[in-house]
C-alpha positions in Angstrom: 137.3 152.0 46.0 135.8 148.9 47.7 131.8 148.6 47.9 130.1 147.2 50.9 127.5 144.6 50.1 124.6 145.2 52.3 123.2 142.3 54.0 120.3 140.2 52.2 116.9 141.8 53.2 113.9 139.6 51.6 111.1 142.3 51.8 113.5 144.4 48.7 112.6 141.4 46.5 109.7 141.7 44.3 106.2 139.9 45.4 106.4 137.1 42.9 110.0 136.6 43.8 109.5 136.2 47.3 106.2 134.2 46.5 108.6 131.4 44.4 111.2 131.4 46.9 108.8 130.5 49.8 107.0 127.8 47.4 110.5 126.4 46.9 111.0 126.3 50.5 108.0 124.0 51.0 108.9 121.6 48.4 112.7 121.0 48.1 112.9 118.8 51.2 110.7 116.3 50.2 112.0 116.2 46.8 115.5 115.7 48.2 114.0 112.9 50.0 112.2 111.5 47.2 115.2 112.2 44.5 117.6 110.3 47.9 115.6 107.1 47.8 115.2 106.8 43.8 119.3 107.5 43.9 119.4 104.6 46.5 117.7 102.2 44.4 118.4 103.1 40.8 121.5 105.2 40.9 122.4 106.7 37.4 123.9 110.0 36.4 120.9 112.3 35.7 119.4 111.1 39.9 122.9 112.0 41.3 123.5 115.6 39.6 119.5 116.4 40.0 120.0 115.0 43.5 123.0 117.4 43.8 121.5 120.4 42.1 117.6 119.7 45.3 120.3 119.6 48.0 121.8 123.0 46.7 119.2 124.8 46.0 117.8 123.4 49.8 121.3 124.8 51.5 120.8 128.1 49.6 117.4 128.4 51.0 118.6 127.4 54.0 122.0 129.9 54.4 119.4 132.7 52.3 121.6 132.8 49.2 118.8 133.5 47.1 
């Protein structure tokens, strides 16, 4: 027997839940943009995969994946 998933409703989530995920909202673009420029100018591995992992965690927000 197949389950449906319901669709992604933010007011089920707990308060303090809902409070993190909008502080992330507010401050994952600019550290994309910050985490970009040091990439640009001193690129090693740890800036490109904590580069990656801003820019995922901004599309997530974005698409509401969590």
């Amino acid at each position: 027997m197949e389950t449906m998933r319901r669709g992604y409703n933010p007011y089920t989530l707990p308060r303090w839940l809902r409070t993190t995920r909008a502080i992330c909202a507010q401050f994952v673009v600019p550290f994309c943009v910050f985490q970009g420029i040091r990439t640009i100018l001193i690129p090693t591995t740890f800036d490109v995969l904590l580069l990656t992992i801003f820019i995922l965690i901004a599309l997530a927000i974005k698409f509401e994946f969590i």
